[in-house]
C-alpha positions as CSV (number, residue, x, y, z in Angstrom):
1,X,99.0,84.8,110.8
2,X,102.8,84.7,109.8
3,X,102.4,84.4,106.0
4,X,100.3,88.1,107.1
5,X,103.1,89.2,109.1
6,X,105.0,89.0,106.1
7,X,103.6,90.8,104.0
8,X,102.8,93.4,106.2
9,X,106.6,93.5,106.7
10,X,107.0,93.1,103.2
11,X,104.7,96.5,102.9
12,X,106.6,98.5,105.4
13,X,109.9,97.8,103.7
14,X,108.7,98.5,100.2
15,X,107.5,101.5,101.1
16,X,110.5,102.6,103.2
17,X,113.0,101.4,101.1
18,X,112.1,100.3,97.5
19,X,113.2,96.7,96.4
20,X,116.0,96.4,97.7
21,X,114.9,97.0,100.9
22,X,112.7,93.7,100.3
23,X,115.4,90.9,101.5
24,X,114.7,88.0,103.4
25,X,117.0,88.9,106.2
26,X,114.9,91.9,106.7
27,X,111.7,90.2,106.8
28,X,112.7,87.7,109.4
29,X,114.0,90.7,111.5
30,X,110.7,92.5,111.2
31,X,108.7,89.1,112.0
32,X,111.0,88.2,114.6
33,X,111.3,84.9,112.5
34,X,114.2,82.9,111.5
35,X,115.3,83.4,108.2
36,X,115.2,79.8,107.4
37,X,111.7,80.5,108.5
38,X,110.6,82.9,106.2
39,X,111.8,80.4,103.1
40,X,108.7,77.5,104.3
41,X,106.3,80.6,103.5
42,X,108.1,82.3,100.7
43,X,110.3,80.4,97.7
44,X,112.0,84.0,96.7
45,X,111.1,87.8,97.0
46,X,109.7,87.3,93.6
47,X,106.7,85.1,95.6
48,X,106.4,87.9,98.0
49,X,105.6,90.3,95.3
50,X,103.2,88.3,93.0
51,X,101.3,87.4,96.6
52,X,101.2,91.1,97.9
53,X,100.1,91.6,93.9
54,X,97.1,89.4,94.4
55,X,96.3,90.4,97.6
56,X,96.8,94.4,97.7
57,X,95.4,95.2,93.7
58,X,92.3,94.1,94.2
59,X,91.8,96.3,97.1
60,X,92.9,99.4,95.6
61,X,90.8,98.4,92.6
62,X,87.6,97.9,94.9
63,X,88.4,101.5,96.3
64,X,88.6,102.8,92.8
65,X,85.8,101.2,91.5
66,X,83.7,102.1,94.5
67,X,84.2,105.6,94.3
68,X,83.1,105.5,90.9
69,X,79.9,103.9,91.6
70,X,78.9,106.5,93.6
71,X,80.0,109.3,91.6
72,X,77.0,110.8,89.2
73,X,77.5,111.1,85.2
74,X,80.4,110.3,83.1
75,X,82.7,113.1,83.8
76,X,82.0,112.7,87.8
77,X,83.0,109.3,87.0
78,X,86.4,109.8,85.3
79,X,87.2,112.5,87.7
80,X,86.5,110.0,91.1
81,X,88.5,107.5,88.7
82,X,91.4,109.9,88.9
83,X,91.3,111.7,92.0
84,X,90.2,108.2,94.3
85,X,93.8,106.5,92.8
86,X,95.7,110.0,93.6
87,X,94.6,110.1,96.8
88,X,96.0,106.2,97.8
89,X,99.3,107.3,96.8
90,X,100.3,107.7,100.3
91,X,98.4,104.5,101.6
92,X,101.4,102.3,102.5
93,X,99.8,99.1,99.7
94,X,100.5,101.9,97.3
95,X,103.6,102.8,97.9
96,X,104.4,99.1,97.8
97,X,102.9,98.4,94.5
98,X,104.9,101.3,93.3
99,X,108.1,99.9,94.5
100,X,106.9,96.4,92.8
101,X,106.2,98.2,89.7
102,X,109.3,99.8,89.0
103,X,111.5,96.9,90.1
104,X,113.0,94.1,88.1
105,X,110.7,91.1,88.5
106,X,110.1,87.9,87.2
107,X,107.4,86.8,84.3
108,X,104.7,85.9,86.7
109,X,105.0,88.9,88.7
110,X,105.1,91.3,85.9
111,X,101.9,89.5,84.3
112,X,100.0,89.6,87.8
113,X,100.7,93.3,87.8
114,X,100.0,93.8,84.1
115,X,96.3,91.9,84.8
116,X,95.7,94.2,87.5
117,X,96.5,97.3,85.9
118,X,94.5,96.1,83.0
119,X,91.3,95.1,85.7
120,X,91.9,98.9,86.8
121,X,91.4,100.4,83.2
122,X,88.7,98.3,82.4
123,X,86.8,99.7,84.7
124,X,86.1,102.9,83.2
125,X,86.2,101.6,79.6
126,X,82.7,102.0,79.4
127,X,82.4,105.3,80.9
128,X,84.6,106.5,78.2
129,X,82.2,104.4,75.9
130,X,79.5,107.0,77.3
131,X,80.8,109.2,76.6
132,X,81.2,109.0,73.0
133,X,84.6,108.0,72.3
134,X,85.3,106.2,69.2
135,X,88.0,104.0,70.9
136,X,87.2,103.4,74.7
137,X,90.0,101.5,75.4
138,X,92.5,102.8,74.2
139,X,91.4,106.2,75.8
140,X,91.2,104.5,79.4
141,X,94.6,103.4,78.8
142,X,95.6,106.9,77.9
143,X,93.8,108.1,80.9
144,X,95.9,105.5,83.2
145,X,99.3,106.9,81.3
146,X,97.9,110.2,83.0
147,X,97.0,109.0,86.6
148,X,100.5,107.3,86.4
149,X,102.3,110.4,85.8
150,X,100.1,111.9,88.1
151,X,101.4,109.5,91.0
152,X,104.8,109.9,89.7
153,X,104.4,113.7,89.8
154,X,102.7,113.3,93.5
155,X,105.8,111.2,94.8
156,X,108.9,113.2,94.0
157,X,106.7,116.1,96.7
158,X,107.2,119.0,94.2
159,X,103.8,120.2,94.0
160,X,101.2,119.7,96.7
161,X,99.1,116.8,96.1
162,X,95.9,118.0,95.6
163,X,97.1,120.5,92.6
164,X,98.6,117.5,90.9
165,X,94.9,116.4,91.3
166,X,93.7,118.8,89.9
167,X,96.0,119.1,87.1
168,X,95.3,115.6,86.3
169,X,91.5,115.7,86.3
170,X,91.8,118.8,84.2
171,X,94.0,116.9,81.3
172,X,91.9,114.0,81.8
173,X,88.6,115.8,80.8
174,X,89.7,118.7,78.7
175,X,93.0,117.2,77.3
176,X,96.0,119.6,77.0
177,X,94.0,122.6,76.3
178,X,92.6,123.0,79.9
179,X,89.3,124.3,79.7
């Protein structure tokens, strides 16, 4: 129950404060634990991250991949691939992958991410493989390079979520010309 507290705590300051919001001090003050405390759980932050990694991806994944199970052809496919990972951008384990992502981590954190990301893209490798292009991969990576702008784009509040959506869905299935 207190290695959960933690990363709940862990979450809540990612998400309200980025990185360097993620300190020890913090997360014995919002567990009510001693600092000291928090070390018998956690070696550094860098352990926080890699076990928030492990535990949080594979949920969003699951949510990903379960909205394009459900979705009916290809293109319905891609486009629940894009808008299901647009619309967790303000779930709270989002935000705190997010933070992860863009801070400086150690080897085994970055991989954990890296492998997740890479679980996430596979996913609609063969989908892309349906439908008919030469190098699947590589286009589902491309695809992710758009979703990831797309959250990027979605977080700085400029444009209302749902037309960064939309935007997104549109380059993903008609490339830069619209359609």
């Amino acid at each position: 129950m207190q290695r959960a507290a933690l990363l709940d705590a862990a979450r809540s300051l990612l998400s309200e404060g980025g990185t360097e919001a993620l300190t020890f001090p913090a997360l014995a003050e919002r567990t009510g634990l001693a600092r000291s405390s928090v070390y018998e759980y956690f070696r550094s932050r860098a352990a926080v991250v890699e076990e928030l990694c492990e535990v949080d991806f594979p949920v969003w994944a699951a949510e990903v991949e379960a909205a394009t199970a459900v979705a009916e052809g290809p293109e319905a496919k891609v486009e629940a691939y894009v808008r299901r990972q647009l619309t967790l951008v303000g779930d709270r384990r989002h935000r705190a992958v997010v933070a992860i992502s863009a801070s400086e981590l150690d080897a085994g954190a970055r991989e954990k991410i890296r492998a997740a990301h890479g679980a996430l893209v596979a996913m609609i490798v063969g989908v892309l493989g349906e439908m008919g292009h030469a190098e699947p991969r590589l286009a589902a990576m491309m695809l992710q390079g758009v979703v990831d702008a797309a959250v990027r784009r979605i977080e700085l509040g400029v444009e209302e979520p749902e037309v960064v959506a939309d935007a997104a869905v549109r380059m993903a299935l008609r490339g830069v010309l619209g359609g």
